[in-house]
C-alpha positions as CSV (number, residue, x, y, z in Angstrom):
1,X,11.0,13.0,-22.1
2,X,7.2,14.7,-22.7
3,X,7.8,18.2,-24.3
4,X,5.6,21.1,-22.5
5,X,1.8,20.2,-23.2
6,X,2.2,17.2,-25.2
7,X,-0.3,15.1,-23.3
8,X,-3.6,17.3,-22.7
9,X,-6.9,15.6,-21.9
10,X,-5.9,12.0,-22.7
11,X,-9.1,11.5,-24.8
12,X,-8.6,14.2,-27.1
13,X,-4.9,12.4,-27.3
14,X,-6.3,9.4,-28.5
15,X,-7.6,9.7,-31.4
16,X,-4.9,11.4,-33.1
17,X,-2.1,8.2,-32.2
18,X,-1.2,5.6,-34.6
19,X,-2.0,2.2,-33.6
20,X,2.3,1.7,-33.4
21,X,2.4,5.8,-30.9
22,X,-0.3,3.5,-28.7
23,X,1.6,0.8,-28.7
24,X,4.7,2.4,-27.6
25,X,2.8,4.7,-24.9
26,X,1.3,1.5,-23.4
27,X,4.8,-0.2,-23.1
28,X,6.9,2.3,-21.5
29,X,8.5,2.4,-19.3
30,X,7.5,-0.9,-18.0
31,X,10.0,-3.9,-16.2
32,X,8.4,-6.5,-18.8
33,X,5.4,-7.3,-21.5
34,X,4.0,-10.7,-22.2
35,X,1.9,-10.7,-25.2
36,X,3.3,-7.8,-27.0
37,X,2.3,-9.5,-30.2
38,X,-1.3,-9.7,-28.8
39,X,-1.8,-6.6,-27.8
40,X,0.0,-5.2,-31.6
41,X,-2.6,-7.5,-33.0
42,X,-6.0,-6.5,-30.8
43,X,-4.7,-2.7,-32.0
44,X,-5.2,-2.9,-35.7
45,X,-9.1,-3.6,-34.9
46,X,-10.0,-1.9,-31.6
47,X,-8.3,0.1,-28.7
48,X,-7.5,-1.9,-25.7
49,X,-9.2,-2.6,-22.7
50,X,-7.0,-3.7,-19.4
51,X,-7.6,-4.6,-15.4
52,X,-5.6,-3.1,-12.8
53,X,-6.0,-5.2,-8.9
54,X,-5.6,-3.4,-5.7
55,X,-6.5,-5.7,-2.6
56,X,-8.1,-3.5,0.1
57,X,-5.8,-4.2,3.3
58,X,-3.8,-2.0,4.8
59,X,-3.8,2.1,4.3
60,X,-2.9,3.0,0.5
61,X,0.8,4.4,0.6
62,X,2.2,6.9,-2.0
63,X,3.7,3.6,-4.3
64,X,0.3,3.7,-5.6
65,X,1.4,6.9,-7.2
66,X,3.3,4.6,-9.8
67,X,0.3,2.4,-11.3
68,X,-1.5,5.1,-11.1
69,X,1.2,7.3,-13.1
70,X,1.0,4.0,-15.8
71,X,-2.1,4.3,-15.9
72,X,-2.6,7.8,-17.5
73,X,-0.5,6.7,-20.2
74,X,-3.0,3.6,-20.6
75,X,-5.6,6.8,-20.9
76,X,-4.1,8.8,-23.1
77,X,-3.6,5.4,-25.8
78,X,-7.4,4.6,-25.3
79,X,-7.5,1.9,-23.5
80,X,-10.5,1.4,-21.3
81,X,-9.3,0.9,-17.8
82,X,-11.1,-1.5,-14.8
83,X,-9.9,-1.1,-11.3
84,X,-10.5,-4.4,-9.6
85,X,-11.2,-3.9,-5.5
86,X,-10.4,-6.6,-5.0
87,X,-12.6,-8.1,-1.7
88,X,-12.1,-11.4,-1.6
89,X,-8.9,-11.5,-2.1
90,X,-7.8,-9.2,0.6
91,X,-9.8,-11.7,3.1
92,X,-8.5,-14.5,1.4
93,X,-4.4,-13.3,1.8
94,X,-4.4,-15.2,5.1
95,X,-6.6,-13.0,6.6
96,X,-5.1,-9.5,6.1
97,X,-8.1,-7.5,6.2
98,X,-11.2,-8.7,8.3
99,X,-14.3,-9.4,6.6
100,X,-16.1,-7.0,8.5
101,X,-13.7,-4.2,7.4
102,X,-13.3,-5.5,4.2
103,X,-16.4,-3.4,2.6
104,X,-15.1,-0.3,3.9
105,X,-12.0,-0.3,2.9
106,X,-13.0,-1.2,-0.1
107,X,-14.9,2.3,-0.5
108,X,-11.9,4.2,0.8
109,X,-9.7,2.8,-1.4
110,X,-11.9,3.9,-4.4
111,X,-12.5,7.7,-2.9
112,X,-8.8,8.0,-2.3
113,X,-7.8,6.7,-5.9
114,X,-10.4,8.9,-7.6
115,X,-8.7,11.9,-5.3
116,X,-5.1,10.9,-6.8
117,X,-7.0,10.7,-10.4
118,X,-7.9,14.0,-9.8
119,X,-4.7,15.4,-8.0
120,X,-3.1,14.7,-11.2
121,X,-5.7,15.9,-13.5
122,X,-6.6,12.4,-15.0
123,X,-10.0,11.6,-16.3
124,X,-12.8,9.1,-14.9
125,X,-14.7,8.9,-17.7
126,X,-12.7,6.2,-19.1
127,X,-12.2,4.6,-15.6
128,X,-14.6,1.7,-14.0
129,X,-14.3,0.6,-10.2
130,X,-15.1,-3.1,-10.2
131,X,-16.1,-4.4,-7.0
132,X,-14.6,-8.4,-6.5
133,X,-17.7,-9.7,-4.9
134,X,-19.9,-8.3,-7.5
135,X,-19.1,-11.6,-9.4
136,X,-17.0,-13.8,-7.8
137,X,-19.7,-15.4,-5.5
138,X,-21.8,-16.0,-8.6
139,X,-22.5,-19.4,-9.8
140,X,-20.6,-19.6,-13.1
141,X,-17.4,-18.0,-11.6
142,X,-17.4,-20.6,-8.3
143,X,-17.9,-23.4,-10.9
144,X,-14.7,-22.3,-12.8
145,X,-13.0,-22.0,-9.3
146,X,-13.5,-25.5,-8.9
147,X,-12.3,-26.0,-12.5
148,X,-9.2,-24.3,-11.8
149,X,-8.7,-26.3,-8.7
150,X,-9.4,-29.7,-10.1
151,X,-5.9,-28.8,-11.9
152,X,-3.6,-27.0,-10.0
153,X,-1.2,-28.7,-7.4
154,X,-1.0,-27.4,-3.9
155,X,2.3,-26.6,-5.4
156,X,1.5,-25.0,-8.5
157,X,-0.8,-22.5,-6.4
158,X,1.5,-22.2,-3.5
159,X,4.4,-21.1,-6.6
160,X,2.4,-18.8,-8.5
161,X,1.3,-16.9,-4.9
162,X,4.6,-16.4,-3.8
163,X,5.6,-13.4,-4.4
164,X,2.0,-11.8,-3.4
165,X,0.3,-13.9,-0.8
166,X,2.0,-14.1,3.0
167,X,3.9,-16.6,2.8
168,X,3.5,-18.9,6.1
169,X,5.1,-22.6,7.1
170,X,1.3,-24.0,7.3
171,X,-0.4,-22.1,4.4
172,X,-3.9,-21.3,4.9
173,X,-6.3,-22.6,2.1
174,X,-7.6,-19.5,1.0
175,X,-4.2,-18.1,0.2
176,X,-3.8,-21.1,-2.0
177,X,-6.8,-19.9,-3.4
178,X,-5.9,-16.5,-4.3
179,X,-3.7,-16.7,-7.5
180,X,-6.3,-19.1,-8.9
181,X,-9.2,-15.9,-8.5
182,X,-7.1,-13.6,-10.0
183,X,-6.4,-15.4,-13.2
184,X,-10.1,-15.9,-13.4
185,X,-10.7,-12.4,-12.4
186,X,-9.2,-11.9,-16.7
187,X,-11.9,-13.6,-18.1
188,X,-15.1,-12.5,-16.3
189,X,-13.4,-8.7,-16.3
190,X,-13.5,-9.8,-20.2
191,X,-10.1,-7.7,-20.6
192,X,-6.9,-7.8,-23.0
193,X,-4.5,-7.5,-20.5
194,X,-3.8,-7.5,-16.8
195,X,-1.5,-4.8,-15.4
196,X,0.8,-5.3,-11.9
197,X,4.2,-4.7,-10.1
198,X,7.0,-7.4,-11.5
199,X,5.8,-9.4,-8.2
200,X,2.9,-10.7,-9.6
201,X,4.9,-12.3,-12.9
202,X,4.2,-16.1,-11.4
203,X,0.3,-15.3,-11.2
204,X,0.5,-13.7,-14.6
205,X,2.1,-17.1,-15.6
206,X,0.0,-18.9,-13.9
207,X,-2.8,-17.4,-16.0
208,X,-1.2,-17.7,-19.5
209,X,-0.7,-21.3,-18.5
210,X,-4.1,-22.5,-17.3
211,X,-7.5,-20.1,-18.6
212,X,-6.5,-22.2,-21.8
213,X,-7.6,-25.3,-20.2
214,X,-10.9,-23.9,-19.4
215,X,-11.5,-22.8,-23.0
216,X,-10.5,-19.0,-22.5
217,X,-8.2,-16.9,-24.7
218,X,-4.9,-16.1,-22.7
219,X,-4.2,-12.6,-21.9
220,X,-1.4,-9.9,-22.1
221,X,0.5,-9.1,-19.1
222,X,2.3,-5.9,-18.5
223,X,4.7,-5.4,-15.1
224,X,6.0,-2.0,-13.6
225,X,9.2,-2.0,-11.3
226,X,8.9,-2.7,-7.8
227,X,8.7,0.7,-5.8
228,X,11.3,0.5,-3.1
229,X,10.1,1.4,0.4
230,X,12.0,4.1,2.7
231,X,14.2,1.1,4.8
232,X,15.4,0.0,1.1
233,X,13.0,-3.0,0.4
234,X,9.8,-3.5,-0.5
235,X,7.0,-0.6,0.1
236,X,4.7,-2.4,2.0
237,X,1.0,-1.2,3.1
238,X,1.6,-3.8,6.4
239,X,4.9,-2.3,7.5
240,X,4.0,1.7,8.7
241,X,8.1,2.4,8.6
242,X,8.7,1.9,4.6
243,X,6.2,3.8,3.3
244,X,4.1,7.2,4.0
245,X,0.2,7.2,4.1
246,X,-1.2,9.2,2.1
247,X,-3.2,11.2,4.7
248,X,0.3,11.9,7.2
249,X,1.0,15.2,7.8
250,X,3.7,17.4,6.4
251,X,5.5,17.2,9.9
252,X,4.9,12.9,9.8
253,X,6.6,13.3,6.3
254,X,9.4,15.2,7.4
255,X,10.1,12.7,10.3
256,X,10.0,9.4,8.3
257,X,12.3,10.6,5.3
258,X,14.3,12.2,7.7
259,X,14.7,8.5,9.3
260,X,15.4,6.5,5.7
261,X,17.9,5.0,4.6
262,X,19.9,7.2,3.1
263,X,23.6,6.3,3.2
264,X,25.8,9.0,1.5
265,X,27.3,7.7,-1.8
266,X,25.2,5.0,-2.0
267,X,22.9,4.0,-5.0
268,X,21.7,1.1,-4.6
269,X,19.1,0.1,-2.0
270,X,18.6,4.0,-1.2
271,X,15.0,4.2,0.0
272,X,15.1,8.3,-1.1
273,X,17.0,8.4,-4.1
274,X,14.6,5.6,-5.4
275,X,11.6,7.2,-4.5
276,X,12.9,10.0,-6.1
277,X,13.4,7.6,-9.5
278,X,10.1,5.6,-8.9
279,X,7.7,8.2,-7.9
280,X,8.8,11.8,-8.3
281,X,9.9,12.1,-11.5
282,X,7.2,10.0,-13.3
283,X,4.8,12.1,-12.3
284,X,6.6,15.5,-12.8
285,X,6.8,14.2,-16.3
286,X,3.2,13.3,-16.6
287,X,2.7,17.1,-15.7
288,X,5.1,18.3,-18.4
289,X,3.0,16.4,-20.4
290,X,0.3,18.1,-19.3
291,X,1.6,21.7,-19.5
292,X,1.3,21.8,-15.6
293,X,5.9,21.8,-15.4
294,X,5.5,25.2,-13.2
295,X,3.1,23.8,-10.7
296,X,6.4,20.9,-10.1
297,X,7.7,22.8,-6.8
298,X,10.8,20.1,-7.1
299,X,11.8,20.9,-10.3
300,X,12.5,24.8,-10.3
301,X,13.5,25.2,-14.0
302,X,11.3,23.5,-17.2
303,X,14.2,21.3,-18.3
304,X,14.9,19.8,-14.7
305,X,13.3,16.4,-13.4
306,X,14.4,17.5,-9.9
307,X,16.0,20.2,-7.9
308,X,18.3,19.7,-5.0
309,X,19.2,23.1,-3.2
310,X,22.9,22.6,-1.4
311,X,23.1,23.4,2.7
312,X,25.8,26.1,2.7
313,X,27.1,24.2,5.8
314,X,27.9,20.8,3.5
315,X,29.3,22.5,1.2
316,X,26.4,22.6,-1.6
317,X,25.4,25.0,-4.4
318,X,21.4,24.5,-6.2
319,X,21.7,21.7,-8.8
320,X,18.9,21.0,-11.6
321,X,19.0,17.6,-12.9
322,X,17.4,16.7,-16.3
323,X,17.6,13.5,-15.6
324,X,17.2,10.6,-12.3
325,X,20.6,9.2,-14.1
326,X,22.6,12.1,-13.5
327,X,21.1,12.7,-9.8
328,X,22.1,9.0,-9.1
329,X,25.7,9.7,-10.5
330,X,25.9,12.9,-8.5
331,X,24.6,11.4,-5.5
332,X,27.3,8.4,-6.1
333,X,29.9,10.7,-6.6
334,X,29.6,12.6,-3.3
335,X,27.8,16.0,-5.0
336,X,24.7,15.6,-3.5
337,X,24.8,15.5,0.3
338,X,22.2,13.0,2.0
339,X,20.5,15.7,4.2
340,X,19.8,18.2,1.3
341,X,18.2,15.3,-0.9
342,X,15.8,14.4,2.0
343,X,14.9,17.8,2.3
344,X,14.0,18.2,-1.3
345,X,12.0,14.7,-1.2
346,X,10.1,16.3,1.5
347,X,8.8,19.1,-0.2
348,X,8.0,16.9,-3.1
349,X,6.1,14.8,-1.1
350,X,4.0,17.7,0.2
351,X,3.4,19.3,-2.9
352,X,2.1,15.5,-3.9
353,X,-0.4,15.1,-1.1
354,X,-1.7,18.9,-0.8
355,X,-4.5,18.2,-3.1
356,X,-5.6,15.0,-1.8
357,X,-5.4,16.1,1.2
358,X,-7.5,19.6,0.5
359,X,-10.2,16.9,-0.6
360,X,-10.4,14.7,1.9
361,X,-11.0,17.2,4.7
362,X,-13.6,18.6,2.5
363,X,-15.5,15.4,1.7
364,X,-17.5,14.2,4.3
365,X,-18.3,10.8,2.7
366,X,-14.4,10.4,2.3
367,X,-14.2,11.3,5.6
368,X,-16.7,8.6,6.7
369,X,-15.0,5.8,4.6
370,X,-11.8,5.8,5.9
371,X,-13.0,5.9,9.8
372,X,-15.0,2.7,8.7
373,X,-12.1,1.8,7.4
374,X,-9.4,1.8,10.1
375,X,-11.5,2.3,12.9
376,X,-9.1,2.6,16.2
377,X,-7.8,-0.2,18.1
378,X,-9.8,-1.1,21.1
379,X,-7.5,-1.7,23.9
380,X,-8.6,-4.6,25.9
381,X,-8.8,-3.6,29.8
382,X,-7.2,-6.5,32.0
383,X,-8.6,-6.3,35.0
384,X,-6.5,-6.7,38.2
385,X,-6.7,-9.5,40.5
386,X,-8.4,-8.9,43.8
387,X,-5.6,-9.5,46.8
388,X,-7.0,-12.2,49.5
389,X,-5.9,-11.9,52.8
390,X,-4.9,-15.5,54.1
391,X,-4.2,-15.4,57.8
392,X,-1.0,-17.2,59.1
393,X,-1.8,-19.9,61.1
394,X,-1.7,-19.4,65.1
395,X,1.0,-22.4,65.8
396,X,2.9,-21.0,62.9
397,X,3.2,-17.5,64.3
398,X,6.3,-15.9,66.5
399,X,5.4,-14.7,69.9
400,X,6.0,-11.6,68.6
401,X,3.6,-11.8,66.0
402,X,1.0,-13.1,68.2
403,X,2.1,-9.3,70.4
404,X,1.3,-7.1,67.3
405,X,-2.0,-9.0,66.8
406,X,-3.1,-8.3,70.5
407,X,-2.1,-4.8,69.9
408,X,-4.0,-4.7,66.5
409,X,-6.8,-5.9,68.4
410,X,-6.8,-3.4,71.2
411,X,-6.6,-1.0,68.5
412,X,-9.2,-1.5,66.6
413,X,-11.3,-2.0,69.8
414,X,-12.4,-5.8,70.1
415,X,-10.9,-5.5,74.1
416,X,-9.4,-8.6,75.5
417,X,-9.9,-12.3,74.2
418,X,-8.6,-15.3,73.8
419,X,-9.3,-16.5,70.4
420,X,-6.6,-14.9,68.2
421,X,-7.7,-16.2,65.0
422,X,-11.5,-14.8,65.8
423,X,-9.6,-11.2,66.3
424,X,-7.3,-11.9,63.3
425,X,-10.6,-12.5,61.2
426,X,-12.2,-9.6,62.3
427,X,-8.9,-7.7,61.3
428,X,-8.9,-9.1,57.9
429,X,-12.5,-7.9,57.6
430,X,-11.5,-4.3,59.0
431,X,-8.9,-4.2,56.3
């Protein structure tokens, strides 16, 4: 656990870390490391530079608040951090985003990550937004594309994709395409290591396996945990219902936690209690760090991660936890009842989005890159088809048919006649 304003401006941190301190800052935390000897070995000469990948599809959702968490403890070792936007790729995931949107969500994606930077007092100056198509249509990165491909199975691709790409019965070949860019994407970002959720561990692989071949160095690979979404699986930017946007309303908030899964007692698979674990209380103790623990509104004493206040009608008292293990264990046991957690997620949440939201509605260009970004949907009208009026035929008709017909006739004022399909015209036309 941080103590109160161990981690100030992360530059200023830097330079006073031993090569081991940065080490063990870069690691923490983290599901795996591949290369740990690598990176160890890079240290004793230089600090580290690393790529982080965000494909521009759908609306950002507050998971990103966990890469983003990682990757102030990347800052505050040193290491020089690229943000990939990843273009291509998020046209080439069987098309997820379309290419005319592509270029705008791009933009967003960078003004709303900069605005969580900021929300949590992380610097820029060590940041660099890379945009995919600034190199990936050159002619030296196509030419290793073709490389790659000359030596990769329609297997091999489909394997190293599959926890990433959308998976289909009749794969597209630009999804097959996808893990191959992004273990190229190492070498012309010229980085030490690539940083990702555990889900991409088959491109990381992939990469290890195969720049070799093309005379590259192979790269370090560090995973974070998976952040569970709100129905207890994966937090998706596709599905609206297992994760919250980062622009939704305190009331939007309120309704989708409120609608979690939640199930009392229960651990495991619990959408809240993990977001609580995942999200929450990484950041509150980025801002201990910091010397920022008063501003955590869900943490209402300096040695709790998280505060849950107890509904007098369950039953509950106020409860400081100093730790995500001993909410979990209170929460299994019973202590914790399901509607007083949601309620203290919700106000976490807020507290979370305040100051993004503060800047967005002052920004005009932010404004303008998320309407290009998700313009609305454009219902298609169908127009209704036009009724004719067929005329039953006269030796099909019942006498008393043919009597309303005469009588329609006299109505409408055509007088007397014997050619009832010359009055029933002209009654078709009147109609």
């Amino acid at each position: 656990m941080a103590t109160e304003g161990q981690l100030p401006v992360p530059p200023a941190v830097a330079a006073t870390l031993s090569k081991e301190d940065k080490f063990n800052l870069i690691t923490k935390d983290l599901d795996e490391v591949l290369g740990a000897d690598l990176l160890k070995s890079i240290l004793e000469e230089r600090d580290l530079v690393a790529y982080w990948g965000t494909a521009p599809t759908g609306r950002p959702h507050l998971g990103y608040f966990v890469p983003l968490a990682k990757l102030a403890d990347f800052l505050t070792a040193g290491v020089e951090v690229k943000i990939l936007l990843a273009d291509v790729h998020a046209f080439l995931d069987n098309l997820k985003a379309p290419i005319e949107l592509v270029a705008h969500r791009a933009n967003y994606y960078k003004a709303l990550i900069s605005a969580v930077f900021r929300s949590l007092h992380l610097p820029l100056d060590k940041v660099t937004f890379v945009l995919g198509s600034s190199y990936q249509y050159s002619q030296e990165y196509n030419l290793d594309k073709y490389k790659l491909c000359s030596i990769t199975t329609e297997h091999d691709a489909r394997k190293a994709g599959a926890e990433v790409v959308k998976q289909v019965s009749s794969p597209l070949l630009s999804g097959l395409l996808y893990p191959l860019l992004q273990a190229l994407d190492e070498e012309y970002l010229k980085v030490d290591f690539q940083f990702g959720g555990v889900d991409q561990r088959k491109i990381f692989t992939y990469a290890e396996a195969n720049l070799p071949k093309l005379g590259y160095k192979k790269r370090a690979h560090l995973m974070n945990k998976m952040v569970p979404g709100l129905s207890g699986g994966k937090m998706s930017a596709s599905d609206p219902n297992s994760k919250i946007d980062f622009l939704e309303t305190p009331a939007q908030v309120k309704s989708k936690i409120q609608k979690a899964h939640c199930a009392p007692g229960e651990v495991e698979g619990n959408g809240v209690l993990a977001f609580v674990r995942s999200v929450i209380a990484p950041i509150g103790e980025l801002m201990r760090g910091q010397g920022r623990s008063a501003e955590r509104v869900w943490a209402e004493t300096p040695e709790a991660v998280f505060t849950v206040k107890g509904d007098p009608k369950h039953g509950g008292s106020v409860r400081h936890f100093t730790s995500t293990e001993e909410l979990d264990g209170a929460y299994a046991a019973g202590e914790v009842h399901p509607g007083d957690l949601k309620v203290a997620v919700v106000q976490a949440i807020n507290a979370l989005l305040a100051p993004i939201q503060a800047e967005f509605a002052n920004d005009a260009a932010f404004k303008e890159a998320e309407a290009g970004a998700y313009p609305p949907e454009k219902k298609e009208v169908v127009k209704k088809k036009e009724k004719k009026y067929t005329p039953k035929p006269e030796h099909l008709k019942t006498e008393e048919e043919k009597a309303k017909d005469r009588a329609a006739a006299e109505k409408a004022g055509l007088g007397e006649t014997k050619d009832l399909k010359k009055v029933v015209d002209e009654i078709a036309k009147a109609i």
